[in-house]
C-alpha positions as a printed NumPy array, in Angstrom:
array([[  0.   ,   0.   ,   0.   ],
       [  1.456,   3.593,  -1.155],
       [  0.67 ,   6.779,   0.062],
       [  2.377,  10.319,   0.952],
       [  0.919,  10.662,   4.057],
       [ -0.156,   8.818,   6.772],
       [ -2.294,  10.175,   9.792],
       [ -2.375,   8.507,  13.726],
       [ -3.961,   9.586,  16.353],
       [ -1.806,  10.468,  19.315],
       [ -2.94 ,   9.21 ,  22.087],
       [ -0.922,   7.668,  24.996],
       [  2.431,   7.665,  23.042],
       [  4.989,   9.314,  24.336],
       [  7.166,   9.224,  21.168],
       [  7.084,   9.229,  17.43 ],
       [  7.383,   5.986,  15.587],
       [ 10.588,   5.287,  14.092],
       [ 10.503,   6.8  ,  10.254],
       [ 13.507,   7.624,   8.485],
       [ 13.113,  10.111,   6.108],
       [ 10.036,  11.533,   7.248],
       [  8.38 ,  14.898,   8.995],
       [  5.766,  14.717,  11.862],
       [  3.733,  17.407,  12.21 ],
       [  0.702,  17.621,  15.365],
       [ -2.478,  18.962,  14.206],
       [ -4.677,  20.684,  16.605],
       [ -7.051,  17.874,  17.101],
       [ -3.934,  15.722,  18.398],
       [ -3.702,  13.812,  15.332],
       [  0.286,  13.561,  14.035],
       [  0.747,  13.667,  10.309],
       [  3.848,  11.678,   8.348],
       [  4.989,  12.791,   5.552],
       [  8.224,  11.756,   3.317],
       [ 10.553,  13.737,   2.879],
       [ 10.962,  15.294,  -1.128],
       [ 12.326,  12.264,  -2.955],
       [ 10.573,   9.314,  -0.735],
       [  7.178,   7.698,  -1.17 ],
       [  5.503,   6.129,   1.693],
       [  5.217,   2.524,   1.822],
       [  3.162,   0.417,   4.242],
       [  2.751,  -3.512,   4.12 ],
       [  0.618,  -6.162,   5.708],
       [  2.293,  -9.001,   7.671],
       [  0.119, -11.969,   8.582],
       [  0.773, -12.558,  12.646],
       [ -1.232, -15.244,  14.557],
       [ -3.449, -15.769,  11.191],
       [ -4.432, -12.105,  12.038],
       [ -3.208,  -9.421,   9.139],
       [ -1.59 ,  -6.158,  10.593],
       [  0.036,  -3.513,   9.655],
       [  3.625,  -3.092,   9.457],
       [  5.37 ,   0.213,  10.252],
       [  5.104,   2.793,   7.53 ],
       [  8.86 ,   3.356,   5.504],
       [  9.533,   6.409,   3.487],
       [ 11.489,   4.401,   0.272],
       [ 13.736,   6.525,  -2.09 ],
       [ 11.829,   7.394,  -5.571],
       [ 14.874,   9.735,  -6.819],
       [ 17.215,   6.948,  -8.587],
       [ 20.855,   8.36 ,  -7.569],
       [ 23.263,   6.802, -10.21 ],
       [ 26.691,   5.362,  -8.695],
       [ 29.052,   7.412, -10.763],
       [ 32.344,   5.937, -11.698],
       [ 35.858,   6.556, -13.239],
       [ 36.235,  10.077, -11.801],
       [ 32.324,  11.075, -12.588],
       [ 31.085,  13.317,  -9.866],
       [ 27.233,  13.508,  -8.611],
       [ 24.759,  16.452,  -9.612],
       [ 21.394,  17.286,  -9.171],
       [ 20.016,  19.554, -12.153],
       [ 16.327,  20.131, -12.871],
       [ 15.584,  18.146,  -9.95 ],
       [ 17.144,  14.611, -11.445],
       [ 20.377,  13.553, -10.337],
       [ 23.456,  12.035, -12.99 ],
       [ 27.101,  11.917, -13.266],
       [ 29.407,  14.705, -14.228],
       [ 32.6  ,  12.619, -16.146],
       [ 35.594,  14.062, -16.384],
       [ 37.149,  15.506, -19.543],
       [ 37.091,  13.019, -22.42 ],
       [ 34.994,  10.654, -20.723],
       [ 30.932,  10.291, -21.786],
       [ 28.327,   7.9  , -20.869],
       [ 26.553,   6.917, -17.752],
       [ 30.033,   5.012, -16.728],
       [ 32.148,   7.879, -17.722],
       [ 34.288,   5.868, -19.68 ],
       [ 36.491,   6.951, -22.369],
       [ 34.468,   6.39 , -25.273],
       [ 37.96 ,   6.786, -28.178],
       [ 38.653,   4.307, -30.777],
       [ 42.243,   3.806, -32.023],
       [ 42.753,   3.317, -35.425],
       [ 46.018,   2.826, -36.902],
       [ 44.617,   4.247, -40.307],
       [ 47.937,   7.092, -40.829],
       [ 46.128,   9.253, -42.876],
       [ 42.269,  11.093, -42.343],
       [ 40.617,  13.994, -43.375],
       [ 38.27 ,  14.916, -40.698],
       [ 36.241,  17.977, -41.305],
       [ 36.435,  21.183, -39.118],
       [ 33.212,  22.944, -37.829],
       [ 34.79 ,  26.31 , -37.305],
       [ 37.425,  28.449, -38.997],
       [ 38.867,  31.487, -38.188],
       [ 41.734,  33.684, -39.034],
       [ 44.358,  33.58 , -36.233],
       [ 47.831,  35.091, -35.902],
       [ 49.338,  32.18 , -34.635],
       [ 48.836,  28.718, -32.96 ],
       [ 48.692,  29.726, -29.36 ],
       [ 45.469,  31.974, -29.959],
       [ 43.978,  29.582, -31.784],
       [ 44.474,  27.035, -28.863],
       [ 42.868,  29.779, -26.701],
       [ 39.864,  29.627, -29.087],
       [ 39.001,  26.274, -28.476],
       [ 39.316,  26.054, -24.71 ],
       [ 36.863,  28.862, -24.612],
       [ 34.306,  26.54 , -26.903],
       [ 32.621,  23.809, -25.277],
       [ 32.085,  21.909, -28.549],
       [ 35.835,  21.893, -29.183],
       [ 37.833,  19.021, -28.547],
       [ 41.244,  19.913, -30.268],
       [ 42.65 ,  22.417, -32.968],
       [ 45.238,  23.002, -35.335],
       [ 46.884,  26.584, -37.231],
       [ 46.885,  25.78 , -40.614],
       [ 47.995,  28.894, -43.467],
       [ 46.705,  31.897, -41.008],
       [ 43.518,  29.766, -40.12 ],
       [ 42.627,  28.4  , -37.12 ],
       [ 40.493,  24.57 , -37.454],
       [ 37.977,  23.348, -34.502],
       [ 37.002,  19.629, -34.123],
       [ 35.124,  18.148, -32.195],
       [ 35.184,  15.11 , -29.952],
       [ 35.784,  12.224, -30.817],
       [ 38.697,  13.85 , -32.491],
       [ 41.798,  14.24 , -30.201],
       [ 44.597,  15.402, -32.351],
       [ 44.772,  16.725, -36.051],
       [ 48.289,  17.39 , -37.594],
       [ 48.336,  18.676, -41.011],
       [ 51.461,  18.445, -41.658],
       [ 52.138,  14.738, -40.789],
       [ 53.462,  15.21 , -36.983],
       [ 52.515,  11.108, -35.61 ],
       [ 55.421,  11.305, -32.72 ],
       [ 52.903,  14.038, -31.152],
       [ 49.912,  12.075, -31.905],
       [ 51.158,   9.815, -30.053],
       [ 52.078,  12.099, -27.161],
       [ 48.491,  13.145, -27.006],
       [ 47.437,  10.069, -26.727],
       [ 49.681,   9.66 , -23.87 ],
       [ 49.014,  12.332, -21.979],
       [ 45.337,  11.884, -21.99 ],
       [ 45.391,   8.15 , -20.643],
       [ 47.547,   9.066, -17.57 ]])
């Protein structure tokens, strides 16, 4: 049986029952309401004792699902639902790091944003300050911005630091 609140008369007790999660409030006509706290539902069940059915003590159970984040992931609550904030380069509800290798030597992946830079370290500066941006690279006076999955884009045929990238990000 579910319900948000309960209501008991209080008479003759000199203590509330034992509820976790829950508020008691005393009415004016000496009745004491339960309610669950934000996030619980109230549960009661039946017990057969003595082939006699009674009631067992009312439990306020946990409705909000609160995921176990992992790899790093921290908790948040936003819009009133809680998940897991992974660290950089990680995705998922596991946070795991969700990059494929592939030995292919040579890709063309395609930019989303170009802009005229004067040099390399500006253009690094440009995609730290976009969320969507995952990595860049200066090529003729024009600053490229990719986004994840890609980690590292040399034009000019640079694999040693590909490979440093890739080294730096799994430590």
């Amino acid at each position: 049986m579910a319900t948000n609140i309960i209501k008991i008369k209080f008479t003759g007790c000199s203590t509330y029952p034992n509820i976790t999660d829950a508020n008691f409030d005393k009415d004016c006509n000496g009745n004491v309401v339960i309610t669950c706290n934000e996030g619980f539902k109230m549960v009661q069940g039946l017990e057969c004792v003595e082939e006699e059915w009674r009631y067992q003590n009312p439990i306020c159970k946990r409705t909000v699902i609160i995921p176990d984040c992992k790899n790093g992931g921290t908790l948040v609550e936003e819009n009133g639902k809680f998940k897991c904030n992974c660290p950089l380069n990680t995705f998922g509800d596991d946070c795991n790091c969700r990059y494929k290798y592939s030995n292919v030597k040579s890709l063309t992946p395609r930019a989303y944003a170009e802009r005229t830079v004067s040099d390399s370290a500006k253009c690094d500066e440009n995609c730290a300050n976009d969320t969507k941006c995952s990595t860049s690279t200066t090529w003729l006076g024009t600053c490229l911005r990719y986004k994840t999955p890609i980690i590292f884009v040399s034009l000019d045929g640079k694999e040693d630091q590909c490979i440093e990238k890739c080294n730096e990000m799994s430590e």
